[in-house]
C-alpha positions in Angstrom: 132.5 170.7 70.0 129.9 173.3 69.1 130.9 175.4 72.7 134.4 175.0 71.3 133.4 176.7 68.0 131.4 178.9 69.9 134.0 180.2 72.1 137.1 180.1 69.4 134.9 182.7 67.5 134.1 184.8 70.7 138.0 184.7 71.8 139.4 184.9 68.3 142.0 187.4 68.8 143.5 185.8 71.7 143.5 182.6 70.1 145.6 183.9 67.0 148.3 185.6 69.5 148.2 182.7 72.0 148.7 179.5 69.3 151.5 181.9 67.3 153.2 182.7 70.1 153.4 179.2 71.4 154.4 177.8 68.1 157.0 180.1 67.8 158.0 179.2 71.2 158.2 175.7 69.9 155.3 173.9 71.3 153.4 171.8 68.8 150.4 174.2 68.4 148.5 174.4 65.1 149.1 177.7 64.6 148.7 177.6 60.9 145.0 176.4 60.7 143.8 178.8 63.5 145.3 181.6 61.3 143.2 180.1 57.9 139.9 180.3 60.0 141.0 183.5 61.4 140.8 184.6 57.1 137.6 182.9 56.7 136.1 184.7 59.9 137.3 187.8 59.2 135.4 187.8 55.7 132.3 187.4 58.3 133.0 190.5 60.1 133.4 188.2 63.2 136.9 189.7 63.9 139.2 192.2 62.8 141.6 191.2 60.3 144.1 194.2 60.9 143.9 192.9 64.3 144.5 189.6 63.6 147.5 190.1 61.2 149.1 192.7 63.8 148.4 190.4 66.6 150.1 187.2 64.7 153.2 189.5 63.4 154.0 190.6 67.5 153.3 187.1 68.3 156.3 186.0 65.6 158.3 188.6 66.5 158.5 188.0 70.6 158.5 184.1 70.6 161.3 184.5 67.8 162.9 187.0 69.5 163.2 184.9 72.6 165.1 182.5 70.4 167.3 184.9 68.8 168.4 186.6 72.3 169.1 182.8 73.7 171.5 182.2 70.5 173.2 185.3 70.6 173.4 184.1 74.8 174.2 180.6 74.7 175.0 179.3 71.0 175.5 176.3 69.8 173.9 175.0 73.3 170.4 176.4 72.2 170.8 174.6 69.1 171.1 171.1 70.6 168.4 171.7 73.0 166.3 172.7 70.1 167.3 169.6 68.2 166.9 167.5 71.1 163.0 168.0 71.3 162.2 168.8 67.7 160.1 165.7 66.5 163.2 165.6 63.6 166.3 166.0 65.7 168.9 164.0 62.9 168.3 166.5 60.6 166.9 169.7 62.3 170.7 171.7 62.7 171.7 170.3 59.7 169.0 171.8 57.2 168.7 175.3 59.1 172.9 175.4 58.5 172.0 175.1 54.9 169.2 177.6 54.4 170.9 180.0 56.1 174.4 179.4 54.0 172.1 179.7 50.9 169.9 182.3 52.0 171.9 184.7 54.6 168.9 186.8 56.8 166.8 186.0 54.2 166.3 182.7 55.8 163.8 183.4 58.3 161.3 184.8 55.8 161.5 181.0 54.1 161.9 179.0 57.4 158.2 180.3 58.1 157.3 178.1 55.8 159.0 175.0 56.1 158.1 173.1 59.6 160.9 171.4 61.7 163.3 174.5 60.6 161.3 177.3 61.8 162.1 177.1 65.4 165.8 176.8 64.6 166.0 179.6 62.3 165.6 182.7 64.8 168.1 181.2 67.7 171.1 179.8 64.8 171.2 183.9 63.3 171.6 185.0 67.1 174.6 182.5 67.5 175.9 183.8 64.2 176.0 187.5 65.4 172.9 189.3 63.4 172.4 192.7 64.2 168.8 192.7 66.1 167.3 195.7 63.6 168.4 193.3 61.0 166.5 190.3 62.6 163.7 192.6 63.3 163.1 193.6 60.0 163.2 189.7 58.0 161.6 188.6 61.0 158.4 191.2 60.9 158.1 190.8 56.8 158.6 186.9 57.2 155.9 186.8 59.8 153.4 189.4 57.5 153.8 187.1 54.5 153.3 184.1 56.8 150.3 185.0 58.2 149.0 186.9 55.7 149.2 184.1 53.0 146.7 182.0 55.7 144.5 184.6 56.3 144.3 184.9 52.7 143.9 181.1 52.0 141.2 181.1 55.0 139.4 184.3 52.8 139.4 182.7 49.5 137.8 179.5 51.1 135.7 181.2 53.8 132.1 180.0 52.6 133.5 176.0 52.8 135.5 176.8 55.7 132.2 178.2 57.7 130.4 175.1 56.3 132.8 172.6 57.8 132.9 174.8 61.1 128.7 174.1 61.0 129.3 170.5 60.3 132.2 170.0 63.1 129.6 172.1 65.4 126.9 169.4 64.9 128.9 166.7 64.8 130.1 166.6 68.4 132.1 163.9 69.9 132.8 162.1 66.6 134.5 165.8 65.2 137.0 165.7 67.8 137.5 162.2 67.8 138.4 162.5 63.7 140.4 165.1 64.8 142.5 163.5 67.3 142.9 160.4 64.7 143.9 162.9 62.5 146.9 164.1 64.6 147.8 160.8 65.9 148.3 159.1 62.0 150.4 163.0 61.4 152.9 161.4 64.7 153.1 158.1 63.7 154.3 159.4 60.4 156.7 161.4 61.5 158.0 158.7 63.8 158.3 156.3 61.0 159.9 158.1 58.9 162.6 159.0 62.2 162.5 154.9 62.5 163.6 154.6 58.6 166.2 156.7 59.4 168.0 155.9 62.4 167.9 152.2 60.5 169.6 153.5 57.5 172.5 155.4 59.6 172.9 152.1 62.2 176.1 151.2 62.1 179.2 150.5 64.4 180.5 153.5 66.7 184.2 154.1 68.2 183.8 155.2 71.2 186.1 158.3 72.7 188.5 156.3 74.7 189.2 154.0 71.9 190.1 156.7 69.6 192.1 158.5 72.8 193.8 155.1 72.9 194.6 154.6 69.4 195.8 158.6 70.0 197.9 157.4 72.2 199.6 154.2 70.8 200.7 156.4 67.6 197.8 155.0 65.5 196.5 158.1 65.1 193.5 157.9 62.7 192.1 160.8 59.9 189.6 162.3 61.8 187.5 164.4 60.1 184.7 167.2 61.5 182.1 167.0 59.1 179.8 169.9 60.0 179.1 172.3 57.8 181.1 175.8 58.2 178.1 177.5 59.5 177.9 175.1 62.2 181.9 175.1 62.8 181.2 178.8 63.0 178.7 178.5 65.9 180.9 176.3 68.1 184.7 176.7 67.4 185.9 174.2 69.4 187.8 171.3 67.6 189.1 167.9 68.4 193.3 168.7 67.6 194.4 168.1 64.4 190.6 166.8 62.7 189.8 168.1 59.0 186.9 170.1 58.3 185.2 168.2 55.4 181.3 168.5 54.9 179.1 165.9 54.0 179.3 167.8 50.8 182.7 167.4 50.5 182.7 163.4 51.4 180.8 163.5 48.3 183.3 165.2 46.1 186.6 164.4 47.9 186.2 161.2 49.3 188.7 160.1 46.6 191.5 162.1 48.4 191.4 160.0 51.8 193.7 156.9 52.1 192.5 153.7 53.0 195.0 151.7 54.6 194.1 154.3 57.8 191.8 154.2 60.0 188.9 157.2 59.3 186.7 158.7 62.6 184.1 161.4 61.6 182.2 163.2 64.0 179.9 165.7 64.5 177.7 167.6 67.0 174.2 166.2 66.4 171.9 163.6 67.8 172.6 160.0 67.0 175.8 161.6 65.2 173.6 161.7 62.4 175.9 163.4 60.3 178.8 161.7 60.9 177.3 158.4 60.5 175.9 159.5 56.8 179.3 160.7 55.9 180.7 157.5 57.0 178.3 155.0 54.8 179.0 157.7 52.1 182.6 156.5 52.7 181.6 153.2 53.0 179.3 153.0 49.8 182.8 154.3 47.7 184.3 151.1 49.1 186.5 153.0 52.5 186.4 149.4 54.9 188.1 150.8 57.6 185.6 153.8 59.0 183.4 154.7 61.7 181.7 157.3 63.7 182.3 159.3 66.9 179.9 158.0 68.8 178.4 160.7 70.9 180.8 163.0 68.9 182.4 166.5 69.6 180.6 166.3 73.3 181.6 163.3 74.0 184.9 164.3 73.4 184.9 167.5 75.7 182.8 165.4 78.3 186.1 162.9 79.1 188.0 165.6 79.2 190.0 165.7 76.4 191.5 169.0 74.8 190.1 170.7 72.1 191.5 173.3 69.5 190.1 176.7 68.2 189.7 175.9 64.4 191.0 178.8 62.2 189.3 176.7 59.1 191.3 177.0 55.8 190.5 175.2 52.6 193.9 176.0 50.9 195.8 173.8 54.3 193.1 171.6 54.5 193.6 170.4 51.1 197.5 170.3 51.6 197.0 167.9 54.7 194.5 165.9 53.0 196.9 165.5 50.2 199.8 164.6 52.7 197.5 161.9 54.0 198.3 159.7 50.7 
């Protein structure tokens, strides 16, 4: 532990462009604490702190960068892949589409600081079409606040910070080991909590030939896209005839849906997490006769099925919900 120490001092530099870059790459690097002792070292003298803020700002602004130019390349595909291997899939598109709707560009100066969002923030304005001297700039001043808030936090608590260093130096083995424990109980909490959820959305599925069938027959259920208009916006492609209703508006319209028909959602996010919340929301207000996509939008496409370009209108949607009853 104490050669550790020893060479995280002597290599500072490289260790606050190396851990930034990867966590803005996505790889689950503690970026954040190497930054705070970064503060507390440069109080020392032991490293530069223009360096180090400079350093962590380019680091921010080429790992995000890579992002960005993959969402302006490939979209809504980037997305998924993200969502796929963040350690919070279910809700990971989901809660970037709503800080950006709130927050426009102004987004990826607070996604910085909220983890599991971060990573999406960069590659979802590329697949929306922001200008790169636009990115540039709320990237760069998200990144200086970012960092520089650490640093600062690691200055203001350098002398304990350089005492625990000392105490982790001498403690050897059982340092790292309280770290490692430390990281483990962090992952079994998150995958708890991802447990908690995927119970709470379990429910039963149609599957896409079953609602091709009933399609078919002249059975022809509501089936409603419920992601948000930011994520409709990404990836245009529709199953024929569905309504765009959020989960927000399940909330607030679910009173304008019959219920003598049968009701698909679907969406375009792991364990159609979406789609199955709008459906208990449905199912909570008393709907019987509901389900999700299961394996939604992609499944679709995947049987080869046709799809629609959604032109998105509240004023028709509204009239077609309320030819519906």
């Amino acid at each position: 532990m104490s050669q550790l120490i020893a060479i995280a001092m002597q290599h500072g530099l490289l260790l606050v462009f190396a851990s930034t870059l990867a966590a803005r790459l996505g790889a689950p690097v503690p970026a954040a604490p190497v930054l705070v002792i970064a503060g507390a070292l440069a109080v020392g003298g032991t490293l530069s702190w223009s360096a180090a803020l400079a350093l962590s700002i380019a680091a921010n602004l080429i790992g995000d960068g890579v992002w960005f130019w993959a969402g302006r390349r490939w979209g809504n595909r980037v997305l998924r892949l993200l969502c796929r291997i963040s350690i919070s899939p279910d809700s990971c598109v989901r809660q970037s589409e709503s800080f950006i709707t709130r927050l426009g560009g102004s987004s990826l100066i607070a996604a910085k600081f909220v983890p599991g969002i971060s990573v999406v923030a960069a590659p979802m304005a590329g697949a929306l079409g922001m200008p790169w001297l636009t990115f540039a700039g709320y990237e760069m001043l998200g990144a200086a606040l970012w960092a520089g808030l650490l640093m600062g936090a690691g200055a203001l608590f350098s002398t304990q910070i350089q005492q625990v260093m000392q105490v982790l130096a001498t403690a050897g083995l059982a340092a790292g080991a309280a770290v490692v424990l430390l990281v483990a109980a962090y992952m079994a909490w998150r995958y708890w909590r991802r447990r908690a959820f995927l119970r709470g959305v379990e429910m039963s599925r149609i599957a896409v030939h079953e609602l091709r069938a009933l399609i078919d027959s002249g059975q022809a259920p509501v089936v409603i896209d419920v992601r948000s208009d930011v994520g409709r916006s990404v990836d245009l492609r529709r199953i024929p005839d569905a309504l765009a209703m959020s989960l927000a508006d399940i909330r607030t319209r679910a009173h304008e849906l019959p219920r003598d028909r049968e009701i698909v959602l679907y969406c375009n996010c792991p364990n159609e997490a979406s789609a199955a919340l709008a459906a208990r929301l449905l199912a909570e207000r008393g709907f019987t006769r509901v389900r999700p996509l299961a394996g939604g939008l992609d499944a679709w496409v995947s049987a080869g099925h046709g799809v629609a370009d959604h032109a998105w209108a509240q004023a028709s949607d509204a009239a077609e919900v309320a030819a519906l009853r």
